[in-house]
N, C-alpha and C positions, 0 to 999 in steps of 0.2 A: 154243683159249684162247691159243695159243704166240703165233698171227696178234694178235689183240686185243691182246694184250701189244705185242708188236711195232710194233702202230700206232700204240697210245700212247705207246712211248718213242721213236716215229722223227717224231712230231709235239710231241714237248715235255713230253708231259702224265706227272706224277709222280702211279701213282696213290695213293699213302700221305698224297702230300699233299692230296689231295683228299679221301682219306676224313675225313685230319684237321679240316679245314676244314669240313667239314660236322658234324663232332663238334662244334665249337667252336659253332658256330652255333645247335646245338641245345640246349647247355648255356646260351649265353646270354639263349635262348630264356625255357626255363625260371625262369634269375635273375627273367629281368623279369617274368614271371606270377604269381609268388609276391610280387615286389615292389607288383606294382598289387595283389593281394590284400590285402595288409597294411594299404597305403594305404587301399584302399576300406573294411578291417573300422575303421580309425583314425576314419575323417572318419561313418559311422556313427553310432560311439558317442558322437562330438561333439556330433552332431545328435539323435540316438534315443538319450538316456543309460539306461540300465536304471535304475530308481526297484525299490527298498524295497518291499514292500507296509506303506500306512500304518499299518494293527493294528500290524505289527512295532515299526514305526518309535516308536508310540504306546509300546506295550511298554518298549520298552526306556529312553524317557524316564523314565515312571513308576517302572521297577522303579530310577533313578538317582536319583529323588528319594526314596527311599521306603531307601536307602541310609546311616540316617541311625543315631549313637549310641543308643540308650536308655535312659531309667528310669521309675522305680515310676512311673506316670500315675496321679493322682485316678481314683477307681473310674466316676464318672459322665461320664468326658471322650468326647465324640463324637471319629469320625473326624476331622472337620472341625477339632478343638479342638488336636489330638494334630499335625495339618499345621502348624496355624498355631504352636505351640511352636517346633514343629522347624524354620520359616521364621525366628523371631524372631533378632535380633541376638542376644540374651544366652539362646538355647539353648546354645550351648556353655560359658555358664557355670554354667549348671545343671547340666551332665552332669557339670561338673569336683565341682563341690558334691557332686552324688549320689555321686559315686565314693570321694571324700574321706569321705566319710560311713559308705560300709562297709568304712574301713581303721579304724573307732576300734572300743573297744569294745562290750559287749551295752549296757549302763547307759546309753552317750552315743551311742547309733547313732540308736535311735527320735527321739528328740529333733531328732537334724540330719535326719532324711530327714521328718521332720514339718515342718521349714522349706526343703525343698526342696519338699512339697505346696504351703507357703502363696507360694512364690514363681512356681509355675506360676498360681495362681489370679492372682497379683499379675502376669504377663504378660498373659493372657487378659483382665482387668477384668472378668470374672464375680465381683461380690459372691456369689450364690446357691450357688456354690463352697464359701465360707467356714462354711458349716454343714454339709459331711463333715471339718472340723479340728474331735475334739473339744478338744483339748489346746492348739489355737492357733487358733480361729477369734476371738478377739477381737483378737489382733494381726494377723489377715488383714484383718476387719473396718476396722481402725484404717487399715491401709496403703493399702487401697483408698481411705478417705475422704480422705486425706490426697492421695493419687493424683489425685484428682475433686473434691476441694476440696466435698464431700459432707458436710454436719451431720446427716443424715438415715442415714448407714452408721454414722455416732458412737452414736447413737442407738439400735443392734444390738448393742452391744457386752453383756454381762453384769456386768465387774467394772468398782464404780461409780468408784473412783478412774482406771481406766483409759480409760471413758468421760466423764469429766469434765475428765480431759488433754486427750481428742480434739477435745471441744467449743470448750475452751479454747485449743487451741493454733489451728482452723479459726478462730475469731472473731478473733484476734491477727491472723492473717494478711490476716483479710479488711478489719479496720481499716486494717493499716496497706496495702493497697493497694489501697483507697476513700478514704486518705486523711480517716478517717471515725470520730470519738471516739467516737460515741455505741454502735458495735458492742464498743466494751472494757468496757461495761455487763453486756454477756451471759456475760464470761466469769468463773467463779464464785471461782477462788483469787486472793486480794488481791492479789500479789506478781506474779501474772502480768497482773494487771488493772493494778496502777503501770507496768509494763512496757512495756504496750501502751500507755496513756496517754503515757508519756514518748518511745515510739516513733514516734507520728502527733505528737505535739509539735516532734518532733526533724525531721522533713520539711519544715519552714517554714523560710523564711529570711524573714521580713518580723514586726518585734518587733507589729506592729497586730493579727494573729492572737490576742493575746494579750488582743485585746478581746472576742475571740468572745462568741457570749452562753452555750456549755457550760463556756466558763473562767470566765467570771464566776459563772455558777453555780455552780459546782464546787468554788470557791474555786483555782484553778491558776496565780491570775496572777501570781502570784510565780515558781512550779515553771517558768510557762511563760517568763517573762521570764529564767531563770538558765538554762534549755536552750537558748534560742536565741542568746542573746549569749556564752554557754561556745562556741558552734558557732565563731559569727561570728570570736570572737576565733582561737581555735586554727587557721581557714580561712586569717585575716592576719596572721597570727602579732601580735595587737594586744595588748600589757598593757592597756590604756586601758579596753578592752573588759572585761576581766576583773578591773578596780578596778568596773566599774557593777554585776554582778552581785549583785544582793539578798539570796540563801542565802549565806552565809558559807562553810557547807560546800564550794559550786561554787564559789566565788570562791578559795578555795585549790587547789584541785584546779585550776582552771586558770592560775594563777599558776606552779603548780610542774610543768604540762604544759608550758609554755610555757619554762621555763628550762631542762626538760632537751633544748627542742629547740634553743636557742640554744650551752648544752655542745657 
């Protein structure tokens, strides 16, 4: 051993430094093999990403939609019905309703969570809804027709003054945008019947309408000659206009519209 020693320090060679050096080379060995490991698991997962199994993935969509507030549902609402609530813009005003509902008292609770049924049915547009409200199915009825512009859901209703608003207020509407006198016939209270009449009057701007042949029958052609030129005047800010006026009564009412707009 003495000679071996001896030959290596009589030719130069340090052996500690050698061993060290061979340490070091091994250590850096190592760095790099763990290094290309890493690399290779990285670029992998890049390419081969690990996926979910889809059931899962399904899962957990559904159980985030299904994540949703609740209240009392109409006893006959399918799944389907109960989605499409909870999908609607104005579910969350619903929920707000129901909850507000069971902060009031015994006496006033039934009442508002029976208008939180009629307004589920009034999301949904199921008329056939509206016969599990016994308490309020004629205001469900009413709301739907008015919804759907429906004479035929007025028609469902039970209490006659409430159905005879319905009818009345559905023909008002359809008058006045058919632009169409002869539907202000169908509707049965006077007061809403002048109403309508002076409403599709009030749509014209040309005084010759006034020749129609349901104004001439009707006897209107005065009404209709003092609605249209009260219009015309107030439009240009004209007195001139509102000296022609025929009824007296319009001819002052637009005389003193017209000075409080010059005030």
């Amino acid at each position: 051993m003495a000679l071996i020693h001896n030959y290596y320090m009589t030719n130069g060679v340090n052996l500690n430094h050698s061993k060290s050096s061979r340490s070091n080379k091994t250590l850096w060995f190592i760095v790099g093999l763990l290094a290309f490991i890493v690399l290779a698991g990285i670029i992998a997962i890049a390419v081969f990403p690990i996926k979910q199994p889809s059931s899962l993935t399904t899962t957990n969509k559904n159980s985030a939609l299904k994540i949703k507030p609740t209240i009392n549902y109409l006893a006959s609402l399918t799944n389907e019905d109960i989605e499409k609530l909870q999908e609607s813009v104005k579910y969350p005003d619903l929920v707000k309703h129901y909850n507000l509902c069971n902060q009031l008292t015994e006496d006033q609770k039934q009442d508002c969570l029976d208008q939180v049924k009629v307004q589920q049915v009034y999301i949904l547009g199921n008329p056939e809804l509206c016969s599990e409200l016994e308490n309020k199915s004629d205001i469900c009825f009413q709301n739907l027709a008015f919804q759907n512009q429906d004479l035929n859901l007025c028609n469902l209703i039970i209490a006659l003054n409430s159905k005879n608003f319905c009818t009345d207020l559905l023909n008002y509407n359809l008058a006045l945008d058919s632009n169409n006198l002869n539907l202000c016939d169908n509707i049965i209270d006077n007061n809403r019947k002048e109403d309508c009449l002076n409403g599709v009057i009030n749509q014209q701007n040309d005084l010759s309408y006034c020749g129609s042949e349901y104004i001439i029958n009707n006897n209107l052609y005065v009404q209709c000659q003092s609605i249209i030129l009260s219009k015309q005047a107030l439009l240009n800010n004209d007195q001139t206009l509102c000296e022609q006026i025929p009824l007296e009564s319009m001819k002052q009412t637009c005389l003193k519209e017209l000075q409080e707009v010059y005030w």
